[in-house]
C-alpha positions in Angstrom: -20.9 -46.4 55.3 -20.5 -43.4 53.0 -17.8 -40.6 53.0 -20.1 -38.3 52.9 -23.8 -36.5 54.5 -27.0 -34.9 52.9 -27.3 -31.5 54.3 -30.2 -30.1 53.6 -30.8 -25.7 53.6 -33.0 -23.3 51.4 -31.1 -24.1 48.2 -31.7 -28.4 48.7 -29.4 -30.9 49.1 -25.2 -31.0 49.2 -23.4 -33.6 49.9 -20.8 -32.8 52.6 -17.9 -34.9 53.6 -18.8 -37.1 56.5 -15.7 -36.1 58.9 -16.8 -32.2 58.2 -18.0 -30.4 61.1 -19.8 -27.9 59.2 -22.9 -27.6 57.6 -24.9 -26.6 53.6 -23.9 -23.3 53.9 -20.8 -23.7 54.7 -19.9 -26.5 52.2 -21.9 -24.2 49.6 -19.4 -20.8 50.7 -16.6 -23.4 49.9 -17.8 -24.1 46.6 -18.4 -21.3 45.4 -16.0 -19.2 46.7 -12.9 -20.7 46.0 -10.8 -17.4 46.6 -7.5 -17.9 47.9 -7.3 -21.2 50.2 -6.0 -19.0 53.1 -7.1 -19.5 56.8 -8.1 -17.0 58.8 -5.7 -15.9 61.5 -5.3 -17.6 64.9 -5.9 -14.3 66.7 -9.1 -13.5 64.8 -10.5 -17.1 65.5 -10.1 -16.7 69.5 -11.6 -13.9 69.1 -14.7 -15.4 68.0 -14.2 -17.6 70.7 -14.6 -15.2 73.2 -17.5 -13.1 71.9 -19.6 -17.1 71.2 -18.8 -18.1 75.0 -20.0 -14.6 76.5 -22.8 -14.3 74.3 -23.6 -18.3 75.8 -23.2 -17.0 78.9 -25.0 -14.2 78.5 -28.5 -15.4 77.2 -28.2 -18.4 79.8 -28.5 -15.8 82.5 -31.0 -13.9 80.8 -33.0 -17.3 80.4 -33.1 -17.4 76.8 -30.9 -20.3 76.6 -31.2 -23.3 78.7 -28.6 -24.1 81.1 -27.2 -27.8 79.3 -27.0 -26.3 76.0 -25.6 -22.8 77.2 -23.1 -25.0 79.1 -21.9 -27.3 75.9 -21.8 -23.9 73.9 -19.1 -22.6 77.0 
């Protein structure tokens, strides 16, 4: 098996390593925008966190998001 995945997005191809959980755009960002090699801060990532979940939450009750898929995003 190969060590790495075609993604495809509007630019084409990329090859992406096959343990990466991200996608073209993201392997493209990495690329070319090799800033500083930093992470982001843990505070700022649970943050995210909680604004993905409630916006789950959120369009599942609304109905715009069906209930298994709202449920894995939670």
């Amino acid at each position: 098996m190969a060590d790495y995945r075609i993604e495809v997005d509007s630019q084409g191809d990329v090859r992406i390593s096959a343990s990466a959980y991200y996608g073209a755009y993201t392997q493209r960002a990495l690329e070319n925008f090799p800033i500083s090699g930093r992470r982001m801060p843990e505070k700022f990532i649970c943050a995210l966190e909680i604004i993905k979940r409630v916006a789950a939450e959120t369009n599942i009750a609304l109905g715009l998001l069906g209930k298994s898929i709202g449920n894995a995003a939670v």
